[in-house]
C-alpha positions as CSV (number, residue, x, y, z in Angstrom):
1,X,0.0,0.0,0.0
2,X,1.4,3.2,-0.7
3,X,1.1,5.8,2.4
4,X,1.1,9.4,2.0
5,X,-0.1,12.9,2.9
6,X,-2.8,15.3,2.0
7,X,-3.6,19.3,2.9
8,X,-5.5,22.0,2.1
9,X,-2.9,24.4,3.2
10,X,-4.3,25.6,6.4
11,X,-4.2,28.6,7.7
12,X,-6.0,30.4,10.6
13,X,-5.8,31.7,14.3
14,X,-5.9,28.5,17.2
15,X,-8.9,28.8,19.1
16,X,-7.2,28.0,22.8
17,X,-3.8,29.4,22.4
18,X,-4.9,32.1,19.6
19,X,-1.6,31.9,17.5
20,X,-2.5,32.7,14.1
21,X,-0.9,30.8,10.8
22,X,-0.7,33.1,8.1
23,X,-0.2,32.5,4.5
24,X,3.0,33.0,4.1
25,X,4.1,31.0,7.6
26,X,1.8,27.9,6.5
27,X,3.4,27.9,3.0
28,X,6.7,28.2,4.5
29,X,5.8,25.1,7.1
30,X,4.2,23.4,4.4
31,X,7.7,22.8,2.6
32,X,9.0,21.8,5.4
33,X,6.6,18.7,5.7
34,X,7.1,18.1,2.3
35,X,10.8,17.5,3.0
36,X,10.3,15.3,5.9
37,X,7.6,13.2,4.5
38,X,9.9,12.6,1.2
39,X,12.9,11.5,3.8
40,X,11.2,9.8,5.9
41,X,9.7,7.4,2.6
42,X,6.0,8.5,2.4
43,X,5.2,7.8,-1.3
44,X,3.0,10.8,-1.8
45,X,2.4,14.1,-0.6
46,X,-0.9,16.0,-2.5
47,X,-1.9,19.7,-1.9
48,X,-5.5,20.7,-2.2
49,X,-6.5,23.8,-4.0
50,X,-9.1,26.5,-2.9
51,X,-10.1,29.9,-3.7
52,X,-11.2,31.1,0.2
53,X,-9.7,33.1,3.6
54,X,-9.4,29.6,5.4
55,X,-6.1,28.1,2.7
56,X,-3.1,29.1,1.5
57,X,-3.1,27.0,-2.0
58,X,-5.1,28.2,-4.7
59,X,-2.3,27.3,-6.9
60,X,-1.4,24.0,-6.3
61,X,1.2,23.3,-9.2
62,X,3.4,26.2,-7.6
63,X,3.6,24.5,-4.4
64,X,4.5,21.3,-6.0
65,X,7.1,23.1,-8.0
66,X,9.1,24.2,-5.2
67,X,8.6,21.0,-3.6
68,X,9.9,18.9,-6.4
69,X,13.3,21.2,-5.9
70,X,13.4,20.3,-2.8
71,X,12.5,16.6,-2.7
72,X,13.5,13.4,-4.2
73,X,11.7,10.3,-4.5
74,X,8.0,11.3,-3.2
75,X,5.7,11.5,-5.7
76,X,3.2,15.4,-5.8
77,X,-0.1,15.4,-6.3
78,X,-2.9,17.5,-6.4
79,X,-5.7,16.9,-4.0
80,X,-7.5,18.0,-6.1
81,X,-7.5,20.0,-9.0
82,X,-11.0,21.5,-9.1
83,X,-11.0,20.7,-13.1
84,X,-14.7,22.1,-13.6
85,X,-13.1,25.4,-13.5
86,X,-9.9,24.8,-14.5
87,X,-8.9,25.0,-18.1
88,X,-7.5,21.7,-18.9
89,X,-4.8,22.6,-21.0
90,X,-3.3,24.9,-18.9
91,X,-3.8,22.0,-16.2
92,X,-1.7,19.4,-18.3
93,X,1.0,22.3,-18.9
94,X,1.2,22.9,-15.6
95,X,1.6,19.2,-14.5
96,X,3.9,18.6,-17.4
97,X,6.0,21.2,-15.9
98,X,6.0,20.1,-12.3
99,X,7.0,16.4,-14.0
100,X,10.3,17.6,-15.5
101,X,10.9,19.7,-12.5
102,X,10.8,16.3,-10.1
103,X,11.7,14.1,-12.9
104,X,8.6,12.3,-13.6
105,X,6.8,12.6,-9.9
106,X,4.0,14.9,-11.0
107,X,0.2,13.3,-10.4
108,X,-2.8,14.9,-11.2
109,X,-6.2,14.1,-8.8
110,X,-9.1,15.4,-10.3
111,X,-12.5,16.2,-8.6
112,X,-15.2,18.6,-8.2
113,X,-14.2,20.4,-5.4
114,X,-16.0,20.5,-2.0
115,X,-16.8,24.1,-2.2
116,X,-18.1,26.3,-5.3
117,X,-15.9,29.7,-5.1
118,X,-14.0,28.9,-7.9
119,X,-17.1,28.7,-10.2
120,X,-18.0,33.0,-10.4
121,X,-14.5,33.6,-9.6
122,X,-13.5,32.0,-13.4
123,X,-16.7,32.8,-14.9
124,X,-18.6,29.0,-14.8
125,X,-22.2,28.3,-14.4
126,X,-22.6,26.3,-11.1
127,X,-25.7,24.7,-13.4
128,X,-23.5,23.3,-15.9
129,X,-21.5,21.8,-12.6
130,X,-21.4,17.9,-14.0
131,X,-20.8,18.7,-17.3
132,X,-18.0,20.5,-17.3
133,X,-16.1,18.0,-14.9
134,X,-16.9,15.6,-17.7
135,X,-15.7,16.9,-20.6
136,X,-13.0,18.7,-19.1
137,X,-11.7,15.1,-18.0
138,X,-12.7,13.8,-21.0
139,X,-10.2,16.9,-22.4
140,X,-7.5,16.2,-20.0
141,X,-7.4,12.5,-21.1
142,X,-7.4,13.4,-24.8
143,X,-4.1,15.6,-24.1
144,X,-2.7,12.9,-21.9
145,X,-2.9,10.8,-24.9
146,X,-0.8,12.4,-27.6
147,X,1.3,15.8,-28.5
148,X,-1.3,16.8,-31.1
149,X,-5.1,17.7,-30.0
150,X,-7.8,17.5,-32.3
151,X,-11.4,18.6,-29.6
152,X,-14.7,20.3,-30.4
153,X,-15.7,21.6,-27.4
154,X,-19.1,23.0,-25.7
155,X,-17.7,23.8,-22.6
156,X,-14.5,24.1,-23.4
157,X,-12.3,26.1,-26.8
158,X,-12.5,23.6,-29.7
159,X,-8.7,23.2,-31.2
160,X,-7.8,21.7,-34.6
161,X,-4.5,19.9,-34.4
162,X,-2.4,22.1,-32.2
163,X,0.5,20.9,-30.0
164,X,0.8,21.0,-26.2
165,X,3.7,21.2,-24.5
166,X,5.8,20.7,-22.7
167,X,5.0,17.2,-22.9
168,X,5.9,15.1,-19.5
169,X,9.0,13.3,-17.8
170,X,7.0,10.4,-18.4
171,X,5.2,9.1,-21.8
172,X,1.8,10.3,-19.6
173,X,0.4,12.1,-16.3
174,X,-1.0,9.4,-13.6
175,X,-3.9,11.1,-13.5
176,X,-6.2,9.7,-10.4
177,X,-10.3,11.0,-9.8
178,X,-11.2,12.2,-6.6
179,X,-15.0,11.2,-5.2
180,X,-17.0,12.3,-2.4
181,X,-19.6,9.2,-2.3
182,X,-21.5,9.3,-5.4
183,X,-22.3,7.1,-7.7
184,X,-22.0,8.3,-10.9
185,X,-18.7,9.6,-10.3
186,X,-17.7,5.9,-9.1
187,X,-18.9,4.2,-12.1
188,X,-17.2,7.2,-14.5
189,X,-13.9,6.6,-13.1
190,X,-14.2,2.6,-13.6
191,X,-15.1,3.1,-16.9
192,X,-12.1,5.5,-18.0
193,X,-10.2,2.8,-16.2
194,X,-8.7,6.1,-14.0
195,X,-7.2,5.6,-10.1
196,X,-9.9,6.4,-8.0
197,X,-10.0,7.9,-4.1
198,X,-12.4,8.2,-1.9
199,X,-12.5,11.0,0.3
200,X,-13.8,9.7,3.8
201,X,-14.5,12.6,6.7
202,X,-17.4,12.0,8.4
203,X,-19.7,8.7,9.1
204,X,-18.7,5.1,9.8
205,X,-16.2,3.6,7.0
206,X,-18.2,0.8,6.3
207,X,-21.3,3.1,5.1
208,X,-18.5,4.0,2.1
209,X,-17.6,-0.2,1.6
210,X,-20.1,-0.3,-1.4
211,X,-18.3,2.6,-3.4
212,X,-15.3,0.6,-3.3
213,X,-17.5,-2.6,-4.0
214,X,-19.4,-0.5,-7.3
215,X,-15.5,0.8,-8.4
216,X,-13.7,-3.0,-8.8
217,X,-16.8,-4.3,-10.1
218,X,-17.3,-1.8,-12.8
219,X,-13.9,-1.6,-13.5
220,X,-13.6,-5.6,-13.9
221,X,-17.0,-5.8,-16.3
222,X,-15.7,-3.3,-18.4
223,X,-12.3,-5.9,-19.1
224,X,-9.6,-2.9,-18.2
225,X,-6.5,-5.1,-18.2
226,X,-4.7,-2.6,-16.0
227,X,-4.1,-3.0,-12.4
228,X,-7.1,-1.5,-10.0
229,X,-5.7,1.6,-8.2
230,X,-8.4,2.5,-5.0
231,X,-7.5,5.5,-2.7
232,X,-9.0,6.5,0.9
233,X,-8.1,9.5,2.3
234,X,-9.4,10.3,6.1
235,X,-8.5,13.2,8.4
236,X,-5.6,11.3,10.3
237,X,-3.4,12.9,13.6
238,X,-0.8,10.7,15.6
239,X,1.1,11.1,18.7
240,X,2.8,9.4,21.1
241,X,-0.5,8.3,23.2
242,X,-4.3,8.1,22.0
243,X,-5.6,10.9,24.9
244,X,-2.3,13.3,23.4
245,X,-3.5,12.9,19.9
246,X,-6.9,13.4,20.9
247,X,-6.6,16.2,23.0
248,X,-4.2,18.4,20.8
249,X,-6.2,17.6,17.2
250,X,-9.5,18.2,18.7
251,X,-9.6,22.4,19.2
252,X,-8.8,23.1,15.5
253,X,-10.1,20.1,14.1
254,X,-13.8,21.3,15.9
255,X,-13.3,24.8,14.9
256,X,-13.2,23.9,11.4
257,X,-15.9,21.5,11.0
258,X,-18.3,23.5,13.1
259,X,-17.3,26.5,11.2
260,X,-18.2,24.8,7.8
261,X,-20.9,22.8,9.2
262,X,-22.7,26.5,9.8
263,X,-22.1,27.1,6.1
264,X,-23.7,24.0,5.2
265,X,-26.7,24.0,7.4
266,X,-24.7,21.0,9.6
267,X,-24.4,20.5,13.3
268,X,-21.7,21.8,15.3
269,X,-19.1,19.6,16.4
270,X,-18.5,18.3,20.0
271,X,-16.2,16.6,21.8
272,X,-18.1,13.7,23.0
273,X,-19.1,13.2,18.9
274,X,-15.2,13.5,18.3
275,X,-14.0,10.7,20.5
276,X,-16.9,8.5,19.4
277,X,-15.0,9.0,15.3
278,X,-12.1,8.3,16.9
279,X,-13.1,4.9,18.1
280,X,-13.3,1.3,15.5
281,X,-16.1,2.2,13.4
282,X,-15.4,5.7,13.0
283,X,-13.9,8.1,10.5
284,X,-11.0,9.8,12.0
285,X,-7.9,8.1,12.5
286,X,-6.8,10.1,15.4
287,X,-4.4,8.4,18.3
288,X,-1.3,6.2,18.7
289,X,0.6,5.1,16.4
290,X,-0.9,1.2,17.1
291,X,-4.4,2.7,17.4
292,X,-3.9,4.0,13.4
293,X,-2.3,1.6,12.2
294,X,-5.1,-1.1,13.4
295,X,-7.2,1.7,12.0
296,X,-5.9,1.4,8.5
297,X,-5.7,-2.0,8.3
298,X,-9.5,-2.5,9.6
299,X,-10.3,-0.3,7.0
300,X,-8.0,-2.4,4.4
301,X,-10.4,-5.1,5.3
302,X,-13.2,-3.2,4.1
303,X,-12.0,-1.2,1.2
304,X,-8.9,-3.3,-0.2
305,X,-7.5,-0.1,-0.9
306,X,-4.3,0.5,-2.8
307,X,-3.0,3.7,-1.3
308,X,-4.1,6.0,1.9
309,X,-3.6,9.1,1.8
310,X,-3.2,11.2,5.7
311,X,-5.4,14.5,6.2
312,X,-3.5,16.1,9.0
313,X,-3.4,19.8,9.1
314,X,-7.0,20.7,10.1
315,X,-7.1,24.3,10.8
316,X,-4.1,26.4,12.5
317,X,-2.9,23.1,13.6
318,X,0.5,24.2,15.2
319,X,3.6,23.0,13.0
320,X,5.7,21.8,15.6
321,X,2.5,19.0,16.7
322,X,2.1,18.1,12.4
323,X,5.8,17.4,11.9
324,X,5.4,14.9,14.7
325,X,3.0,13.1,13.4
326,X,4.4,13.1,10.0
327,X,7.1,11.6,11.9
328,X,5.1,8.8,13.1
329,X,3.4,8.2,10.4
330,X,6.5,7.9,8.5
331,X,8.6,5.7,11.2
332,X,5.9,4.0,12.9
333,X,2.7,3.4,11.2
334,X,3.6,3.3,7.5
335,X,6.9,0.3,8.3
336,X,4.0,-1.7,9.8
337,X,1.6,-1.7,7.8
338,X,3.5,-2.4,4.6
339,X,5.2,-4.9,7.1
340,X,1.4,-6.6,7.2
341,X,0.6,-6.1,4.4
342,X,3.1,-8.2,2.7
343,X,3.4,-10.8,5.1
């Protein structure tokens, strides 16, 4: 299984001690978990993109440029490129770049988004919001596919034979699609025969076990002879005991979800809700290192997944507390479950 990272880039004042992470701090921070995740072996490290107060990345293939300067082996990702409003050219450019830069480490994860601000801000029509995702993937793909592009487009510019470049380090992008628990999108990625990960933050895992059981068997009945790539990503925190993990991740992981919650029309957040997730059949993979690493492989038993991917940095999580448990996840959790795995 690979084992690896994901943020949103953070950024925000901590609700008990009131430090506040600025942009330019959490970028600076960010690098340097970047750095330690690449020497400590983590396979992946992906950087979410928004367009609001709360992040620091709207431009994801920046950050992954400097990373890939500063890095060796771990492979940078997106998580995700909000392709509805991207323009899928300049998305493949932009990849292709990062892949020369790292020498063939660039990944693209494709989704939706979890939030619309990116819609009015580049001019889209939040009513058109499944159709451009699809043929903006189905755009992406076609340039993934060869230097020349021949595409009518509705959505998008038409372009009569034209070249893209630079082309990437490697003969394609990876190029994985990011789902929140629907349907449609499950089957769609199956039948491109595209990576697929599933984004789990709130509920019991097992409520998501059928997305997982929908992906392999669309993706077998449609006779794809590649190998089956399935992703989870939960919101993860590890230290050196469960009530230390729980108690530090708790203030800014609340003050997020409550704060977005009120956006939504959700619940707040309390603690007696947020030890319950942390428990079995929960969704956060909050405490030891032997707490989440049981956690992963319970919910390898139920997914079969091919690669998890660590949501750490909820909020103005302090730095000092995230490169600790990018520590353990790198020397504790991640040796022992390949160790498991393989035996």
């Amino acid at each position: 299984m690979e084992i690896g990272i994901c943020t949103f880039g953070d950024v925000g004042t901590h609700p008990i001690s009131k430090e506040t992470t600025t942009p330019h701090q959490r970028l600076l921070d960010l690098m340097e978990e970047i750095e330690l995740a690449d020497q400590l072996g983590l396979d992946v490290f992906a950087v979410g993109e928004h367009h609001r107060p709360d992040y620091a990345v709207s431009a994801p293939t920046i950050v992954l440029a400097a990373a890939a300067a500063r890095t060796k082996n771990i492979r940078l990702s997106s998580g995700v490129t909000v392709l509805s409003s991207e323009d899928p050219v300049r998305v493949f450019q932009q990849f292709s770049t990062v892949d020369l830069l790292s020498s063939g480490r660039a990944e693209i994860m494709a989704g939706r988004g979890s939030f619309i601000e990116s819609f009015p801000l580049f001019g889209q029509d939040l009513s058109d919001y499944d159709e451009l995702f699809g043929e903006k993937l189905e755009m992406l793909l076609e340039l993934n596919k060869a230097e020349k592009l021949t595409w009518k487009g509705t959505h998008t510019q038409t372009v009569s034979g034209r070249g893209v470049y630079p082309r990437p380090f490697n003969a394609k992008l990876p190029i994985w699609i990011a789902v929140g628990g629907t349907p449609q999108s499950v089957i769609r990625a199956a039948r491109l025969e595209l990576p697929m990960i599933l984004a789990i933050i709130g509920g019991e895992p097992a409520r998501f076990a059928p997305f997982a059981e929908l992906y392999r068997k669309t993706f077998t009945d449609a006779g794809h002879q590649s190998k089956l790539q399935l992703g989870i990503n939960s919101h993860t925190y590890i230290a050196d005991d469960s009530q230390q993990a729980r108690d530090e991740f708790y203030p800014t992981y609340a003050e997020v979800m409550t704060r977005i919650g009120r956006e939504r029309g959700w619940p707040g957040t309390n603690r007696a809700q947020f030890d319950a997730s942390t428990g079995t059949n929960g969704a956060l993979l909050v405490g030891s290192p032997q707490q989440v690493i049981d956690k992963i492989l319970f919910e390898h038993e139920l997914f079969g997944h091919t690669r998890f991917l660590a949501q750490m940095t909820i909020g103005a999580l302090p730095h000092a507390q995230a490169m600790r448990s990018i520590e353990l996840l790198g020397t504790k959790v991640a040796p022992a479950v390949r160790k498991h795995l393989k035996g």
